[in-house]
C-alpha positions in Angstrom: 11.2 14.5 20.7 12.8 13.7 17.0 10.2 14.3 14.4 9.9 13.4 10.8 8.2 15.2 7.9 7.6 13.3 5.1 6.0 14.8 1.6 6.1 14.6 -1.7 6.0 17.3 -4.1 6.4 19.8 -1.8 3.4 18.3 -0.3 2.9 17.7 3.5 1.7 14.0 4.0 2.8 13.3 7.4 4.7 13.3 10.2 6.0 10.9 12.6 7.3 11.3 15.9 10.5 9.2 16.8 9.3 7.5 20.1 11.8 3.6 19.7 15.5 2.8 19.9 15.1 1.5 16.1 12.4 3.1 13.7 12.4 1.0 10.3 11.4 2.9 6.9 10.3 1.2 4.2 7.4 -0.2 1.8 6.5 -3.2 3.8 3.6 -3.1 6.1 5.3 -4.4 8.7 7.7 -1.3 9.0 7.1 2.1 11.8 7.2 4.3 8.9 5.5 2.7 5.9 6.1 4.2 2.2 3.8 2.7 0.1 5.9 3.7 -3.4 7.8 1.1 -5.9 11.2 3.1 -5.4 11.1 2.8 -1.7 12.5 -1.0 -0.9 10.9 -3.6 1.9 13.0 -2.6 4.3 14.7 0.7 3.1 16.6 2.3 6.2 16.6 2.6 9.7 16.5 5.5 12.5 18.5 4.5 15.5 18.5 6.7 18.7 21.0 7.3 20.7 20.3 9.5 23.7 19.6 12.4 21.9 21.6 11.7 18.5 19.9 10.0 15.7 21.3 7.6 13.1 20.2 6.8 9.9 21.1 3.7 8.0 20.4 2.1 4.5 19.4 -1.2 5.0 21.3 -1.9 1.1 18.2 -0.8 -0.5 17.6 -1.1 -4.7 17.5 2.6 -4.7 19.6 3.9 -1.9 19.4 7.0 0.6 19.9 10.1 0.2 20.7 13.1 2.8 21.0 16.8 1.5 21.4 15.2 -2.0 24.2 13.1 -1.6 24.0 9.0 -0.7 24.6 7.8 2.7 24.8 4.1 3.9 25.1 5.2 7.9 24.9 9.1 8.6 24.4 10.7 12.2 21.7 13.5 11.3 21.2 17.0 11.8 18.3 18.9 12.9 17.1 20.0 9.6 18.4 17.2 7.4 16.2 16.6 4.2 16.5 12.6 3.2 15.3 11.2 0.0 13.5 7.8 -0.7 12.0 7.0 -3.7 9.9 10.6 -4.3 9.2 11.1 -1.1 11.5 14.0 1.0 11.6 13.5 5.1 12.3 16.7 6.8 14.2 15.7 10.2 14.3 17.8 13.0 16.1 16.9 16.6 15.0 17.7 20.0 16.9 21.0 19.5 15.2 22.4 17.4 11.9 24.9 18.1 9.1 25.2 15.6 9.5 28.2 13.4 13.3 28.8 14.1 15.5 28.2 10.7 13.9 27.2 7.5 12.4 24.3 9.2 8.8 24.2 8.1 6.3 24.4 11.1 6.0 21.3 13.2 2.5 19.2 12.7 0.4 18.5 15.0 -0.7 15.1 13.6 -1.3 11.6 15.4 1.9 9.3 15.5 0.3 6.4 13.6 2.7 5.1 10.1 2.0 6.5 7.0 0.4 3.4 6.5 -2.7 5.1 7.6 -3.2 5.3 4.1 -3.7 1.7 4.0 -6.7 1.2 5.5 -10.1 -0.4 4.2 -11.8 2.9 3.4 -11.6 3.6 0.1 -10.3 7.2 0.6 -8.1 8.1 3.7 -7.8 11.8 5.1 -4.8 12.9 6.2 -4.4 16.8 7.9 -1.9 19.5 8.4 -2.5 22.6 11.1 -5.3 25.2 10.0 -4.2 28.8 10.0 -7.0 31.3 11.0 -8.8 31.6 7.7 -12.6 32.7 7.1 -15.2 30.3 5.5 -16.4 26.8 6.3 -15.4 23.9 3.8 -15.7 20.5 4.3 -15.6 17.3 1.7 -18.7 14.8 2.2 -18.2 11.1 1.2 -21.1 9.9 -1.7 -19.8 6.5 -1.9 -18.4 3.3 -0.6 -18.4 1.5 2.8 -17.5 5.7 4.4 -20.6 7.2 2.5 -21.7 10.0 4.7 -18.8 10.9 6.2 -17.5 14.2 6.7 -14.2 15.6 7.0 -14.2 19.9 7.9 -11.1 21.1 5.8 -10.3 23.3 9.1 -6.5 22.7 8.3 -3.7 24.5 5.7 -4.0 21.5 3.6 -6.0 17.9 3.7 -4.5 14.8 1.4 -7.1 12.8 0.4 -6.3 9.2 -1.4 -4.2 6.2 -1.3 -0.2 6.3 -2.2 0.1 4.2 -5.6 -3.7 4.9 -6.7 -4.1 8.3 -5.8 -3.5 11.3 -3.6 -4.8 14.7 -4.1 -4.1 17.4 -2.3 -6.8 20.4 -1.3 -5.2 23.4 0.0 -6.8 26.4 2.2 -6.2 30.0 0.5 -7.2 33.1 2.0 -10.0 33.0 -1.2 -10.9 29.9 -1.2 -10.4 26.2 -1.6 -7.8 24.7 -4.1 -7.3 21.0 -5.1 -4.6 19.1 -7.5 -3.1 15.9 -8.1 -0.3 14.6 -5.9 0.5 11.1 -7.4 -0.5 8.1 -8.3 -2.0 6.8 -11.7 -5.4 7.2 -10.9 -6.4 11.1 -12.0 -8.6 12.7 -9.5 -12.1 13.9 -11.4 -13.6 17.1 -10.9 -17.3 17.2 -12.1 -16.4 15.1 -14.4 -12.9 16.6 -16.0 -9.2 15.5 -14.6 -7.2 17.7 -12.9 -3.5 17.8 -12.9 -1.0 19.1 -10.9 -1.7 22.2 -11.5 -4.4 24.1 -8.9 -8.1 24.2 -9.7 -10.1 26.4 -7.5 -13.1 24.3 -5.9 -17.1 25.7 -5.7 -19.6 24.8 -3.4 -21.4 21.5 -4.7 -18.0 20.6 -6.7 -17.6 16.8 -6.9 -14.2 14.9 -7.1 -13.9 11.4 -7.6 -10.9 9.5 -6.4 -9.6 6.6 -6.6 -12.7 4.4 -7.0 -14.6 7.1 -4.4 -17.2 9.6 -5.1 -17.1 12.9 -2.6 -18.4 16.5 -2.6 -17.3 19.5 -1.8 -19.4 21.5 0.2 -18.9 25.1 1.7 -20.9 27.6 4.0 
């Protein structure tokens, strides 16, 4: 089944699995693959199958689409292709394709919901890439808001945390520890009590990070 990758920054945020005849991107709600960024249009492009060939097509967005660098307005792709919208960079990969074969980054196993998951009425969503076996425990523990108490084991290579055009921040699993940095958004993640920029800051047991408008902890075994 079609798949695509989307990140930002080199970032993993999610992937979606291309299940319809006609998959619409774009920053409206209302689309199958929501992109929740001022450079990405209401209705930006669209994915059309056709048995196993898929077609993308810019729907005359404000900032256009791009594949392997270069605009397209209708483009059958190829396992592989990297399209552009706004920041954002979707990795596609066709049916033909095998995880691990080419310079295709691993596939991930991650529900099929929109990147609109983002969007819901938490203040902080958790999005999660596959773990690799590592040592140590790590989880981050939600200290405020209407998901206070909550949980979420950092088990996987990397966990976004945030919401696109507030903030995202990104915590990565090393083989020495836990690392977190901003991804986007205005909003400057916190760490006890100092921003943090793009650049990696290694995180300590009892660490807290506040993001957009949410207090959490960082907790380890």
């Amino acid at each position: 089944m079609p798949k695509m990758i989307v990140s930002i920054d080199g970032v993993v945020i999610r992937e979606v699995q291309l299940t319809k005849e006609r998959t619409t991107l774009g920053r409206r709600p209302y689309n199958d693959i929501v992109i929740d960024n001022l450079a990405v249009s209401g209705e930006h492009a669209l994915l059309q199958m056709a048995g196993n060939q898929v077609y993308l097509e810019d729907l005359n967005s404000t900032n256009g689409t791009y594949v392997n660098g270069k605009a397209t307005k209708k483009q059958l792709l190829q396992s592989g292709d990297s399209i552009e919208v706004g920041k954002y960079q979707i990795k596609f990969i066709g049916d033909a394709e095998k995880p691990g074969q080419g310079k295709v980054a691993p596939v991930i196993a991650a529900p099929a919901e929109p990147v609109a998951y983002y969007g819901s009425h938490e203040p902080t969503s958790f999005n999660t890439l596959p773990a690799e076996p590592e040592p140590g425990q790590a989880a981050i523990r939600v200290l405020s808001g209407v998901a206070a108490g909550r949980e979420v084991a950092l088990t996987k290579v990397v966990t976004t945390i945030g919401k696109p055009g507030v903030a995202i921040a990104a915590i990565t699993r090393r083989k020495d520890g836990f690392v977190i940095h901003h991804v986007e958004g205005a909003d400057i993640p916190v760490l006890n009590g100092k921003q943090i920029g793009a650049d990696p800051v290694s995180l300590k047991n009892g660490d807290l990070i506040g993001l957009a408008g949410t207090q959490m902890q960082f907790v380890e075994s």
